[in-house]
C-alpha positions as CSV (number, residue, x, y, z in Angstrom):
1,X,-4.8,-18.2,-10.5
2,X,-5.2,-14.8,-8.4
3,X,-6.5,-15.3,-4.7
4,X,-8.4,-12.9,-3.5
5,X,-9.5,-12.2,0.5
6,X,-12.6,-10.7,1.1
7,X,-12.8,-9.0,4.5
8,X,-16.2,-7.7,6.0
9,X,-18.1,-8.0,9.4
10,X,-21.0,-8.2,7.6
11,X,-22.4,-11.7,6.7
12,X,-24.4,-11.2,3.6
13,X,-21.8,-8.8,2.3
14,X,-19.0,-11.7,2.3
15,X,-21.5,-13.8,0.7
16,X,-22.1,-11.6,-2.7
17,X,-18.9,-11.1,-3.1
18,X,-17.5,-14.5,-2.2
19,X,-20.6,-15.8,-4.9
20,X,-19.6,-12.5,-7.9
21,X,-15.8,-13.4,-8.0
22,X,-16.1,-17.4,-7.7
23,X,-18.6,-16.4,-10.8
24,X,-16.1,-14.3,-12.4
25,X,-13.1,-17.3,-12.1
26,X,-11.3,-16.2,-8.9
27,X,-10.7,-18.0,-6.5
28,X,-11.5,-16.3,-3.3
29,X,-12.1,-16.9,0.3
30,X,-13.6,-14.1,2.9
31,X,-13.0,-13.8,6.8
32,X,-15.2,-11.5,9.2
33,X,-12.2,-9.3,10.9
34,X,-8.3,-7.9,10.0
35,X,-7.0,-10.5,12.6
36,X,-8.3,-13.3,11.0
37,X,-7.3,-11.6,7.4
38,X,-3.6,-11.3,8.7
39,X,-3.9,-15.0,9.9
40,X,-4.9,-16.0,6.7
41,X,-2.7,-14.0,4.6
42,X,0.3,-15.5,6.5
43,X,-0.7,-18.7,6.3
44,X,-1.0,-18.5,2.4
45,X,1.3,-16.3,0.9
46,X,-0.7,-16.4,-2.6
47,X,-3.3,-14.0,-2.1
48,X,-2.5,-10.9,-4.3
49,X,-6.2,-8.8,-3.4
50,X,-7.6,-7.9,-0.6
51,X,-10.6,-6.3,-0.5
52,X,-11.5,-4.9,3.1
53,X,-14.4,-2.9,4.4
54,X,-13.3,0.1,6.1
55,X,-15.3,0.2,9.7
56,X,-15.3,-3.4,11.4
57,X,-15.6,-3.5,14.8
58,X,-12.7,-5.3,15.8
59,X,-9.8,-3.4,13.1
60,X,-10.6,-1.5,10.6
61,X,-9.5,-1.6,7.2
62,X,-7.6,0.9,7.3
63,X,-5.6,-0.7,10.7
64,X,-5.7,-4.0,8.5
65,X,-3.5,-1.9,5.4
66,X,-1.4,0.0,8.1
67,X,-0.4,-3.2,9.9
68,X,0.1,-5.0,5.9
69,X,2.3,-2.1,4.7
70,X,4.2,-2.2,8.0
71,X,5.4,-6.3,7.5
72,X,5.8,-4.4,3.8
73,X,2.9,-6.6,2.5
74,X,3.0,-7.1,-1.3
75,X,-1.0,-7.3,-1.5
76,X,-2.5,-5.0,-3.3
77,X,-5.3,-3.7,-1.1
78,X,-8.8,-2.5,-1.9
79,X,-10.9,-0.3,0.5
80,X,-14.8,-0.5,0.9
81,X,-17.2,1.3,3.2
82,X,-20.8,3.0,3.4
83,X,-19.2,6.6,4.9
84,X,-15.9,7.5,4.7
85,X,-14.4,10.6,6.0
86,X,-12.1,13.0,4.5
87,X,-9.8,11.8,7.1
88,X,-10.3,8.2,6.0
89,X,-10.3,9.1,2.8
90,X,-6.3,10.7,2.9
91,X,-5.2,7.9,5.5
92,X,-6.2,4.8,2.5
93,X,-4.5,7.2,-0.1
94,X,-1.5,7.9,2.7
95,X,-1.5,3.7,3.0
96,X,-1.3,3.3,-0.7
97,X,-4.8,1.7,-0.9
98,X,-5.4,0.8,-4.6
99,X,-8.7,1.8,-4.6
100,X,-11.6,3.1,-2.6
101,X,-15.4,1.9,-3.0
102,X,-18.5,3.6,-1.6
103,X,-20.9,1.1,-0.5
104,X,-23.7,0.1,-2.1
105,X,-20.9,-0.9,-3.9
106,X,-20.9,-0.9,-8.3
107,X,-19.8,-4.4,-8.4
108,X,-19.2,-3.7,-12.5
109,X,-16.5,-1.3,-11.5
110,X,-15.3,-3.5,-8.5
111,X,-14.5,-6.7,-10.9
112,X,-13.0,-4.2,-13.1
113,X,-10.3,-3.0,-10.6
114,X,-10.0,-6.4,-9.8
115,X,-9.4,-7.3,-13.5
116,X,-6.6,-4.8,-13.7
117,X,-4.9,-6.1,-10.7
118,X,-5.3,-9.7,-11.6
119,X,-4.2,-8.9,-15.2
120,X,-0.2,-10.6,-15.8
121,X,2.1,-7.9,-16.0
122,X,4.3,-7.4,-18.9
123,X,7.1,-10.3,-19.4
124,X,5.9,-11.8,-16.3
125,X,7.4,-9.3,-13.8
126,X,5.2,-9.6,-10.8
127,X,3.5,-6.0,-9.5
């Protein structure tokens, strides 16, 4: 089954998403902050998603994917926020974020990055 971490400051945020991918078959588990994402992500090394809001107020997203891509993280990371900056915009591409969501978010078009991710590669070769 493919984990998936949500990551987002904002309570009622974690919840939909936590409640839309439990609906959709994942299991999936959601933290408030990056350090508590990277606590987790050691912990359990079968979480294949993440799916992090850009602007927390303890690390952002994007210092969540930086630090990930520095231990040369497998995840495959997602990036959320309500603004993003061209800035922002070329660091999560620079980071090789899978994908980038505006907030509100489409959730049709989240689960269906999520679905490509999650979908077994061919003869079993992990991505």
């Amino acid at each position: 089954m493919n984990k998936i971490l949500v990551v987002d400051d904002d309570r009622e945020s974690r919840a939909l998403l936590l409640e839309v991918f439990e609906a959709s078959g994942y299991a999936v588990h959601a933290v408030a902050d990056g350090p508590a994402a990277r606590e987790v992500l050691n912990r359990d090394g079968e979480y294949r998603i993440v799916i992090a809001d850009v602007r927390m107020p303890q690390e952002s997203g994007l210092e969540l994917l930086r630090k990930l891509r520095e231990q040369n993280s497998p995840h495959q990371v997602i990036l959320m926020s309500s603004f993003l900056t061209g800035e922002e915009r070329q660091a999560a591409k620079a980071l090789g974020a899978y994908a980038l969501f505006e907030k509100p978010l489409r959730l049709g078009e989240l689960l269906e990055v999520v679905g490509e991710l999650a979908a077994p590669s061919p003869m079993g070769i992990a991505t």
